[in-house]
N, C-alpha and C positions, 0 to 999 in steps of 0.2 A: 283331384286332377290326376291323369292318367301320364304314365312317362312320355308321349309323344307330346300330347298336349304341354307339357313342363320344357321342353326340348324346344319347342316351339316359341315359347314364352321365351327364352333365355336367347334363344339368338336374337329375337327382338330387341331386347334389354344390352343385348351386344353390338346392336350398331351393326347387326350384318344379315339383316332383310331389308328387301327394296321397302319396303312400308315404313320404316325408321330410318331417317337419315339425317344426321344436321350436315348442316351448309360448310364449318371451317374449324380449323385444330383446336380454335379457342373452345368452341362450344363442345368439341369432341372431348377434349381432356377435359373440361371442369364437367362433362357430366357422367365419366369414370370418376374422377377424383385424382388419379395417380394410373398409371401407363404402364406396362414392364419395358424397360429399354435399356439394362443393361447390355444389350449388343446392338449397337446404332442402326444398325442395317432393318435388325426387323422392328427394332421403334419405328421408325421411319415408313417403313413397310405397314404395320398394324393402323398408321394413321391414315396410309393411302387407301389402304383396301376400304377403309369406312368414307372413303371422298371418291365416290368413282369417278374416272374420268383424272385424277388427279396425277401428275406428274412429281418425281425426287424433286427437281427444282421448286414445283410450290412448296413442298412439306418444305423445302429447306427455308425457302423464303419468309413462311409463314414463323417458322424458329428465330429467323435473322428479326424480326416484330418482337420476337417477345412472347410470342401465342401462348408457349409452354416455356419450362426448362426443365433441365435433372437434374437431379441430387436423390441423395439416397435417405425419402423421406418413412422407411420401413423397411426390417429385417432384414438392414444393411445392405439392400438391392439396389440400382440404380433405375428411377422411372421417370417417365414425363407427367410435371405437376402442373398447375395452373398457377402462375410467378405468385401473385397476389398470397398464394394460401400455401406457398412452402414454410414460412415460418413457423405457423399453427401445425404443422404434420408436422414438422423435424420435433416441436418439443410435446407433441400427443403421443405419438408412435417412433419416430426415430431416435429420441431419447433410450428408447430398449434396447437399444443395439451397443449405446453406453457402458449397459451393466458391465459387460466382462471384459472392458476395454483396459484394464489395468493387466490381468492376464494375459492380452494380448501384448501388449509393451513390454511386460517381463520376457516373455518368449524374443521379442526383436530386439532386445537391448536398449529401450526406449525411458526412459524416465516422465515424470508428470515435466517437471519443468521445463527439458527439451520439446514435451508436444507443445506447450505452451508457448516456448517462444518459436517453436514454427511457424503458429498461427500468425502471430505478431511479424514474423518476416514476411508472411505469402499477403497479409494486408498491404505491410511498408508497399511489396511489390507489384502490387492491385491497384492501390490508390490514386484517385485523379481516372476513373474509364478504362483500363489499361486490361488487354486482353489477352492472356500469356498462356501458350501451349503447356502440355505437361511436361514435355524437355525444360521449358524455357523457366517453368515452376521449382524444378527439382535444382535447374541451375543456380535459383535463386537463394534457395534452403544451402547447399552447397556450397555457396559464397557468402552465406548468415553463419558459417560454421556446424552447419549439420549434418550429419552422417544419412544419405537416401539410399544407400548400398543395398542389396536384395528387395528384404516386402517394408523395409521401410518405409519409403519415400511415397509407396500407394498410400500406405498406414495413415500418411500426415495429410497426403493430399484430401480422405476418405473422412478424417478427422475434421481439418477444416472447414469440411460441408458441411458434416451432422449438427458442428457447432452452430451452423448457419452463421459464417462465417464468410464463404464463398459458397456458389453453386456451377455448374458445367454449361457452358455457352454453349455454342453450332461450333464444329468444326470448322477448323483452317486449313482447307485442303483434307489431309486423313489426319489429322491431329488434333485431339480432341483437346480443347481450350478452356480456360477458366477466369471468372471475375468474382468480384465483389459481391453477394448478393444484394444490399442495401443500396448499392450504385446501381445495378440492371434493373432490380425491382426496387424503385423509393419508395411505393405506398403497397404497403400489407395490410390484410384483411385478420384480424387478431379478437378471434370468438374467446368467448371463457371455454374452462375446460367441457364441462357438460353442452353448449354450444357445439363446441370440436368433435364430440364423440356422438351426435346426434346428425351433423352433419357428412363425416364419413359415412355412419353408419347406412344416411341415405343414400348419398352417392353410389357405394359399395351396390345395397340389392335393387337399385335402380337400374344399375351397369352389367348386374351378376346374377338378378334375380331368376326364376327361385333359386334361392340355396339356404342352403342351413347357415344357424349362428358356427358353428365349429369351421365352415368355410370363411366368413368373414374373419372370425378370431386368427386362423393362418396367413389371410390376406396382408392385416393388420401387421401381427405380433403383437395385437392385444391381450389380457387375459381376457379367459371366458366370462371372468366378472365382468369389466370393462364392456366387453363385445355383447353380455347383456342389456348392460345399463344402456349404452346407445342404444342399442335396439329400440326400447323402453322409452327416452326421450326422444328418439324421432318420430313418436305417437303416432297420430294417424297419414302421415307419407310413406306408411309401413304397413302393408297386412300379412298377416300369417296365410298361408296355405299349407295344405296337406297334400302331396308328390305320393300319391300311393300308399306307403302309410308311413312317410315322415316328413315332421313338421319342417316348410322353410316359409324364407319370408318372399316378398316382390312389393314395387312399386303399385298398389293399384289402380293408377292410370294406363299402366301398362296391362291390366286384365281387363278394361272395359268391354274390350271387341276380343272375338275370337280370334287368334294368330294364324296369320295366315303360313302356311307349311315353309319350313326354309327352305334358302334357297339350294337347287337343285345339286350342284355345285358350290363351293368356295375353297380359294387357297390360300391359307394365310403362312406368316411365318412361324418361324417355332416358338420364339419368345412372344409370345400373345396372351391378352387378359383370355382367351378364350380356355387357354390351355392352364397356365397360370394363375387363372383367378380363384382355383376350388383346393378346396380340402380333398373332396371325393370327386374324380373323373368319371365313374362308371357312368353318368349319362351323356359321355361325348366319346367314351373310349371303351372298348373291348379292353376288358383287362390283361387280355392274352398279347394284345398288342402292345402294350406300356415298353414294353423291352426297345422295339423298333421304333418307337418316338422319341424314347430317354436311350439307349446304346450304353447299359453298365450301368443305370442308374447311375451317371456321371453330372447331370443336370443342365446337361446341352443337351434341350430340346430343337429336334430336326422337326423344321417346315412340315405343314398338314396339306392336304386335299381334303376335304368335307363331301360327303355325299349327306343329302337331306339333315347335316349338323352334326353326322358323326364320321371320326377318322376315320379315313379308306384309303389313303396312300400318303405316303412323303416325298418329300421332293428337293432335289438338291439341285442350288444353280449355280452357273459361271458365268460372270460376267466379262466381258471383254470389250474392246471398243467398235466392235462389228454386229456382235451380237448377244444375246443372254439366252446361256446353251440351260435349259432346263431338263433333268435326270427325275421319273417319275417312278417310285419303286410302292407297286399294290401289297394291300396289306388283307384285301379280300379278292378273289375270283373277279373280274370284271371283261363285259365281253365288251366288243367293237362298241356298238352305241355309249355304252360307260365310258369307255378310253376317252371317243370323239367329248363327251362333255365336260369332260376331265379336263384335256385340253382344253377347250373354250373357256375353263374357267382360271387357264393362267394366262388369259389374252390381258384384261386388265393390268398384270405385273407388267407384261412387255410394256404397256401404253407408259405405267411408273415408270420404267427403266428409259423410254425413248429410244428402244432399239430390239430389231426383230429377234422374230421367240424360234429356237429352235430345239425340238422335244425328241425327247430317246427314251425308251420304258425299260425298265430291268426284269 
């Protein structure tokens, strides 16, 4: 398979040709498996652009159901999971993020027993449906007698998930809120371990295919042993392909037909499985470019433009109650015809935003 060809395949496999589409957030997240969302705006955003036609208030709606939530079910990131199957991730993959948590607490001046009765308080505090902001969390730790001063109080709150313990509900206004995981989700889907790491595994090059085992294994924070083995027991919902001359995997129902070319255009946000999902970007990104996506290799990924599935400009917006001022800065040459489709392809976000798009290029 040739790299346009593979390039073709994967935006398929991304949920972002008109030829793949599911219907609603449930079907969207359970067949990534896990979201990148630690910045709400482009979670929210990466679920719109795969619902075209979709407005913030559905995605929000669809979160106030249940569709998804976050927690930080790998390499201690915050994503949108599918409720039923957070349990099975927080102890397949979010367990990793354990190891050096003792290290960490020495550094914050944390003790095993203080994390422990934190948890025990943000329950007492949860209990009975009860849905408390992170002020109104910290207030609670605070009045349990615990110290949340600096990166404490995230420390306990970030803890309490992994334990699966709690998970992060929809927003209250801009304040992001927290419950019970076992009260928002009562009934969990709880595979054995070799079940868990075959199921990923599918999901993962279902959602991401082709890619290599070394991109899943980063996806994860698997090992490479681990991120074999699945490979391995997701048997045949798994075929190897060869990308020019290295091996990755894909769905192959996703290779039946030949892919049809992406689309012309797409703008997604910067926190996207698109950008986020790989080890190696070189088939969505000019290397030369990395810098103006990432700014300092800081890891705040800025908003893409896609031309035919690879980076060609970012873009930064403002939102206000009149309008959503969008800022388009090229990362290649582009003449009028380029611009004009550029444009058209952040018509969709204005529809998300419910309010007129107004464009400025750098």
């Amino acid at each position: 398979m040739d790299l346009k060809t593979a390039l073709a395949v994967r935006m398929r496999s991304l949920l972002l040709t008109p030829e793949k589409r599911l219907g609603s957030v449930t079907e969207i997240v359970e067949w990534f498996g896990a979201m990148q969302a630690q910045d709400m705006a482009s979670g929210l955003w990466s679920l719109g652009v795969r619902l075209p036609g979709s407005t913030r208030a559905d995605i929000d709606a669809a979160l106030e159901r249940r569709e998804a939530i976050r927690t930080w079910p790998m390499r201690g990131t915050v994503h949108l999971v599918p409720p039923a199957d957070a349990h099975w991730m927080l102890e397949l993959m979010g367990v990793r993020a354990l190891a050096g948590v003792a290290k960490r607490r020495e550094t914050l001046g944390l003790t095993e027993k203080t994390v422990d009765q934190a948890v025990e308080v943000l329950t007492a505090a949860l209990q009975g449906g009860k849905r408390l902001t992170r002020a109104e969390c910290l207030a609670a730790l605070t009045d349990g007698g615990i110290e949340v001063t600096g990166q404490r109080g995230y420390h306990l709150l970030w803890y309490a998930a992994q334990r699966g313990v709690t998970c992060i509900a929809p927003h209250r206004g801009k304040d992001q809120t927290f419950v019970l995981l076992d009260e928002w989700v009562p009934h969990s889907h709880r595979p054995t371990r070799d079940e868990a790491l075959a199921l990923i595994a599918h999901r993962y090059f279902r959602s991401h295919g082709p890619a290599t085992v070394h991109d899943f294994a980063r996806w994860t924070g698997l090992t490479l042993t681990d991120s074999k083995k699945g490979i391995a027991l997701a048997g045949p919902a798994l075929t190897p392909v060869t990308v020019e001359t290295t091996t990755m995997y894909a769905d192959p129902t996703l290779l039946d037909s030949a892919p049809a070319p992406p689309d012309d255009w797409a703008a997604l946000p910067g926190f996207d499985e698109y950008m986020l999902g790989y080890k190696d970007r070189t088939m969505l990104l000019d290397p030369t470019h990395f810098e103006a996506v990432v700014p300092g290799g800081n890891g705040i990924f800025q908003s893409t433009l896609l031309e035919n599935g690879r980076v060609a400009a970012t873009w930064k917006r403002t939102l206000t109650k009149k309008a959503v001022a969008v800022q388009i800065i090229p990362l290649i040459p582009l003449k009028p015809p380029a611009r004009k489709r550029a444009e058209t392809a952040l018509t969709p976000y204005a529809t998300f935003t419910a309010l007129p798009l107004h464009i400025t290029w750098t």
